[in-house]
C-alpha positions as CSV (number, residue, x, y, z in Angstrom):
1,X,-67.3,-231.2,-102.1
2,X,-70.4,-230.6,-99.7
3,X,-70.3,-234.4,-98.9
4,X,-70.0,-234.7,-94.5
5,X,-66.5,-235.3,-94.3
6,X,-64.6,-233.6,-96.7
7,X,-63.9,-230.5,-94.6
8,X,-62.8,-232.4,-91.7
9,X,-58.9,-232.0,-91.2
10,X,-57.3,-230.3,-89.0
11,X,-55.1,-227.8,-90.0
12,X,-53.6,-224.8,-87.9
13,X,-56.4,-222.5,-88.8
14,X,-56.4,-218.7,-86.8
15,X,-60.3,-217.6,-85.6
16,X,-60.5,-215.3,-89.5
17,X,-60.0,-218.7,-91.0
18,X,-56.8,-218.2,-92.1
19,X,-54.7,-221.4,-92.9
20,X,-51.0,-220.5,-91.5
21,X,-47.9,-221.9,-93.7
22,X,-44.7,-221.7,-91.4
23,X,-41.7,-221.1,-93.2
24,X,-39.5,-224.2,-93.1
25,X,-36.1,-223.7,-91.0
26,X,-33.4,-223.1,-93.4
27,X,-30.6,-226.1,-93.6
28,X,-27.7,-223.6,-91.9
29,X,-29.8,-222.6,-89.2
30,X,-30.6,-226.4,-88.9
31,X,-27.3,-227.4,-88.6
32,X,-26.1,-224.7,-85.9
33,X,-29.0,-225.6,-83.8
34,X,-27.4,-229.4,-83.8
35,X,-24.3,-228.4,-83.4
36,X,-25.4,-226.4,-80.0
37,X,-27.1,-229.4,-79.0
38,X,-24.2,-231.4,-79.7
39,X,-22.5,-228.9,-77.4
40,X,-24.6,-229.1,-74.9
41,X,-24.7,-232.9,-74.5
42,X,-20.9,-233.2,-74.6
43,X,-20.9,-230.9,-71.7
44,X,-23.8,-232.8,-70.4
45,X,-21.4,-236.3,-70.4
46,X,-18.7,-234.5,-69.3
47,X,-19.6,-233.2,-65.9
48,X,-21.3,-236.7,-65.3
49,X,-18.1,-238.2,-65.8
50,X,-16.6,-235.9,-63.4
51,X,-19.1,-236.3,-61.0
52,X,-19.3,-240.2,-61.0
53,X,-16.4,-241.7,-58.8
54,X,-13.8,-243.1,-61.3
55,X,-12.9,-245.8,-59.1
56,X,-16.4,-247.4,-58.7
57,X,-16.4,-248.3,-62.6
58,X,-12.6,-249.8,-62.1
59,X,-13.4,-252.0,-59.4
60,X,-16.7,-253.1,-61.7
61,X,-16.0,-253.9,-65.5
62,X,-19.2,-255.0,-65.6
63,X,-20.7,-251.9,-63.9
64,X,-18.9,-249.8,-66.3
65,X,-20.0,-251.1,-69.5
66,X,-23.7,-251.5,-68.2
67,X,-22.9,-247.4,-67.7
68,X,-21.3,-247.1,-70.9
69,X,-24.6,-248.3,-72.3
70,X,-27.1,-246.5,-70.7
71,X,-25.4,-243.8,-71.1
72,X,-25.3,-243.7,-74.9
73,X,-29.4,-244.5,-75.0
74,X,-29.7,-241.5,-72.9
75,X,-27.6,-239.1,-75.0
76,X,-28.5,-240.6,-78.5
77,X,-32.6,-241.0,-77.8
78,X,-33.5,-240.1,-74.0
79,X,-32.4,-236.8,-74.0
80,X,-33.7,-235.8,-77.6
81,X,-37.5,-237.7,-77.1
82,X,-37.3,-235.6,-73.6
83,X,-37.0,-232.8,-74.6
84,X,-39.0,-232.7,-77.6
85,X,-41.7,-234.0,-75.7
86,X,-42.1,-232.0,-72.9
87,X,-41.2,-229.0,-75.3
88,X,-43.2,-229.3,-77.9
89,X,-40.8,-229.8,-80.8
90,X,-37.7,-227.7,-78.9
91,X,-34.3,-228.7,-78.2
92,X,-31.8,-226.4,-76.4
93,X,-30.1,-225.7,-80.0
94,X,-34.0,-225.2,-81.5
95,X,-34.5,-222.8,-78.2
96,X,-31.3,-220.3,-79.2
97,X,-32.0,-220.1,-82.8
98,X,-35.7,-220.1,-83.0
99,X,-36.6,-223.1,-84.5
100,X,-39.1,-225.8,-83.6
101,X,-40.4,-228.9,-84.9
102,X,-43.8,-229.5,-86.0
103,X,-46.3,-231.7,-87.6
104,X,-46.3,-232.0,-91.8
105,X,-49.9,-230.4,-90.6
106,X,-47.9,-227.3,-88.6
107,X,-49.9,-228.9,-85.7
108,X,-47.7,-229.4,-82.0
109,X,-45.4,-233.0,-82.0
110,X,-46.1,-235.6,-79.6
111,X,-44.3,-238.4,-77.9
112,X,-44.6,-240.6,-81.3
113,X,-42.9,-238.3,-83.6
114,X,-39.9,-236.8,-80.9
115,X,-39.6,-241.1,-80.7
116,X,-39.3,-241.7,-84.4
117,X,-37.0,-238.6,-85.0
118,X,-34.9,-239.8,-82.0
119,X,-34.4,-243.5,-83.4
120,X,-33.9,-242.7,-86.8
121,X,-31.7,-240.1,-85.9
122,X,-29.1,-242.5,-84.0
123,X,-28.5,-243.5,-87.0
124,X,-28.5,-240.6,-89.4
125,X,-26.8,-238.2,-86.8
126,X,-24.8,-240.1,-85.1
127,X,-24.0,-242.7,-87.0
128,X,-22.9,-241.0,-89.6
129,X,-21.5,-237.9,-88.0
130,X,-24.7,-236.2,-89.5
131,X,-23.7,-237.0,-92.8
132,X,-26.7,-239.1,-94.0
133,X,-29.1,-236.3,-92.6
134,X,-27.8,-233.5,-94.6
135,X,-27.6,-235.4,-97.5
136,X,-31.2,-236.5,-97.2
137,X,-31.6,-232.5,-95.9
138,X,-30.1,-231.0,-99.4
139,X,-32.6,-233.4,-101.5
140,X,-35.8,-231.5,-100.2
141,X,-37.4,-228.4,-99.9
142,X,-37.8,-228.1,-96.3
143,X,-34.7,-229.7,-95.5
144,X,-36.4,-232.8,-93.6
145,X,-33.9,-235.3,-92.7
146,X,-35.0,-239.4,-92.5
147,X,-36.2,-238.7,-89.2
148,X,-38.8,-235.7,-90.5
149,X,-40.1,-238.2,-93.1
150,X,-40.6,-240.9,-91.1
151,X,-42.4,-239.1,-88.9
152,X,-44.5,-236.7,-91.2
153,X,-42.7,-233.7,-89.4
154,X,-40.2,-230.6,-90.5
155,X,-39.0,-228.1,-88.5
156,X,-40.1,-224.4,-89.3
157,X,-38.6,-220.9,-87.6
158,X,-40.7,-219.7,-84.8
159,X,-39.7,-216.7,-84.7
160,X,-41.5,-215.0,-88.0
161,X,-44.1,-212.1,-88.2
162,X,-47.2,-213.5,-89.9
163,X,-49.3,-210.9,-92.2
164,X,-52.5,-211.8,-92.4
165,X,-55.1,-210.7,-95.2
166,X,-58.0,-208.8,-95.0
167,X,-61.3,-210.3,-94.5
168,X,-64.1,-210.2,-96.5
169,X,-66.4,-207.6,-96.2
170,X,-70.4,-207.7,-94.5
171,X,-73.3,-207.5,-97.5
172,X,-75.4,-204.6,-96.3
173,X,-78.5,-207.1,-96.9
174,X,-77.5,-209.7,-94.1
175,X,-76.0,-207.6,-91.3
176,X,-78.9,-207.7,-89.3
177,X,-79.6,-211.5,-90.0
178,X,-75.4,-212.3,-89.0
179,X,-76.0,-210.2,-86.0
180,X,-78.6,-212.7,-84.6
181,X,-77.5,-215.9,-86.3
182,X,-75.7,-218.4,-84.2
183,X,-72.6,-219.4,-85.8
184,X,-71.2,-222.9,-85.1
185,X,-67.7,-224.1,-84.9
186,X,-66.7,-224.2,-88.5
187,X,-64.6,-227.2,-89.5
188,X,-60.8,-225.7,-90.6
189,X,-60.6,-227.2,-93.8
190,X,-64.5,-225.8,-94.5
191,X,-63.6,-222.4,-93.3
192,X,-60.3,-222.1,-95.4
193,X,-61.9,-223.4,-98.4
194,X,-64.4,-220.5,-98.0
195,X,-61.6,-217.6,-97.5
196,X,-59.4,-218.9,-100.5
197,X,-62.7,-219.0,-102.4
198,X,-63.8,-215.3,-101.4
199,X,-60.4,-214.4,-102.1
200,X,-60.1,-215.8,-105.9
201,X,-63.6,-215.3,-106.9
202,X,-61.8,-212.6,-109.9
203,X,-59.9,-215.6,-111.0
204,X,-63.0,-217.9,-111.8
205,X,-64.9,-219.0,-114.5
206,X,-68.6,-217.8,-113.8
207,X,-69.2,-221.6,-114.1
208,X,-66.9,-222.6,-111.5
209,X,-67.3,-219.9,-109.1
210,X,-70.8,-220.5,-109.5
211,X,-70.4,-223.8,-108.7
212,X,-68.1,-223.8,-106.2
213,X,-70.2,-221.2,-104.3
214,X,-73.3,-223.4,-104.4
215,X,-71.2,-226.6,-102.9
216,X,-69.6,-223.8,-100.4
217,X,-72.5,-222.8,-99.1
218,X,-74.6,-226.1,-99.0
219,X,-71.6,-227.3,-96.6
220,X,-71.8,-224.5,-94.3
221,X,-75.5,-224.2,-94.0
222,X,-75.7,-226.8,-91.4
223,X,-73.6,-224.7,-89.2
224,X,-75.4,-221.8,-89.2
225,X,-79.0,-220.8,-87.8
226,X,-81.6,-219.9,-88.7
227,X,-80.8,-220.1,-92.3
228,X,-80.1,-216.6,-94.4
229,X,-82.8,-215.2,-96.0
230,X,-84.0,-217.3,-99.5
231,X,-83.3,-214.8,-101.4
232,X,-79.3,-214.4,-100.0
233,X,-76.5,-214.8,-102.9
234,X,-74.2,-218.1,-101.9
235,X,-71.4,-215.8,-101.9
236,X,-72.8,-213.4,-99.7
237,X,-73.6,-215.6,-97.2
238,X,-70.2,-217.1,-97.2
239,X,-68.8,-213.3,-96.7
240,X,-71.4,-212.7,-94.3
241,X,-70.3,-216.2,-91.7
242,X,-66.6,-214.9,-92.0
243,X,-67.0,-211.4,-91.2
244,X,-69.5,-212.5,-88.7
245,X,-66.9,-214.5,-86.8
246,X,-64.5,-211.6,-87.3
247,X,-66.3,-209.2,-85.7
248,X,-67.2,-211.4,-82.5
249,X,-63.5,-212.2,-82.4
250,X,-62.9,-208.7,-82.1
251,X,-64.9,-208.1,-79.7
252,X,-64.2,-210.6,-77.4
253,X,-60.7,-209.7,-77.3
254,X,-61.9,-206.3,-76.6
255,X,-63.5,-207.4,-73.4
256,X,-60.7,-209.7,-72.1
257,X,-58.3,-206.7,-72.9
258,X,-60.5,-204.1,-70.9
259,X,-61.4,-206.7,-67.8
260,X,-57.3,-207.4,-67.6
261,X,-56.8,-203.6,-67.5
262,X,-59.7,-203.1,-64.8
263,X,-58.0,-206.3,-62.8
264,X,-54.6,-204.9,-62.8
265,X,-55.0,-201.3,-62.2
């Protein structure tokens, strides 16, 4: 567990290393959001119809279906991979109801996953009416469709009030020695393994909170200098680092709060 490497992935990790779950959209709201979409591209079609002079297509069989076909890439992939893209996992549906899609990881989508929801949903959504998707949608617990899987993506509601716990408190004995210590970037998955640990020491075994203490903090030693005093408890060091970075946290945000009020009064 203190090997290099094994705290390495990236989660979505706040600054009290917190390790934020966001609540999976449920299927309903899914399916209204697509159905506004679906809205919103018919209208889309519609006026470019309208716009388009009829009589250039007549003259131009040719012309037409070459339109015909560009036209139905755009609407059943370019739009979607567009949007989702520049968006960051929005659609104008996602936008109303407060959804967006994300990484299996909660991390931001790129231009590879908005691509492999796109294709796979052309067939899945359009298809089959949507019939495939929420069939696939019913069969999991955050109602990913083919495209989700494929893509290692689901789609959460953004719109929800995280409550996060309290941190651990500062041992008396190494106030003064966090106060000066320089405190490196911790690696997320090393700095959530640390709060959930601090947070369910009660639940241990001596043995295995012992244990788990010593690998804890033989992994976060080389982020931290100088080194805490030899006599230092593992666990108290551990509580020490986090409530260390909580506190300069705090007060960072308490000078960019009072240098924006100076600036715009």
């Amino acid at each position: 567990m203190a090997q290099r490497g094994i705290f390495d992935s990236e989660r979505f990790v706040t600054s009290e290393a917190v390790e934020i779950e966001l609540p999976a959209a449920a299927l309903p709201l899914r399916m209204v959001s697509g159905l506004i979409d679906l809205v919103v591209v018919a209208a889309g079609v519609l006026l470019l119809v309208l716009v388009l002079p009829a009589q250039l297509f007549a003259r131009d069989s040719a012309l037409g279906q070459a339109f015909g076909v560009v036209l139905v890439a755009v609407v059943m992939a370019g739009l979607p991979i567009t949007l989702e893209t520049l968006t960051r996992g929005r659609t104008v549906g996602k936008l109303v109801m407060g959804l967006r899609t994300v990484r299996d990881d909660t991390g931001p989508i790129g231009l590879r996953h908005a691509i492999i929801r796109a294709l796979a949903g052309t067939v899945e959504l359009w298809m089959t009416l949507g019939g495939l998707a929420l069939l696939v949608a019913t069969t999991n617990e955050k109602a990913r469709r083919i495209g989700d899987l494929l893509a290692g993506t689901y789609v959460v509601r953004d719109r929800v009030r995280l409550r996060l716990p309290e941190g651990p408190v500062m041992p008396e004995e190494l106030r003064a020695w966090a106060a000066q210590a320089d405190l490196g970037v911790l690696p997320a998955a090393l700095a959530v393994a640390v709060r959930q640990f601090l947070q369910r020491t009660g639940s241990l075994t001596p043995e295995a909170r012992g244990r788990t203490a010593s690998e804890l903090y033989a992994a976060l030693l080389p982020h931290v200098a100088p080194p805490p005093p030899p006599q230092a408890h593992p666990e108290s060091v551990l509580a020490a680092v986090l409530a260390e970075r909580r506190r300069r946290d705090e007060q960072r945000m308490e000078r960019a709060d009072a240098l924006r009020s100076r600036l715009l009064s």
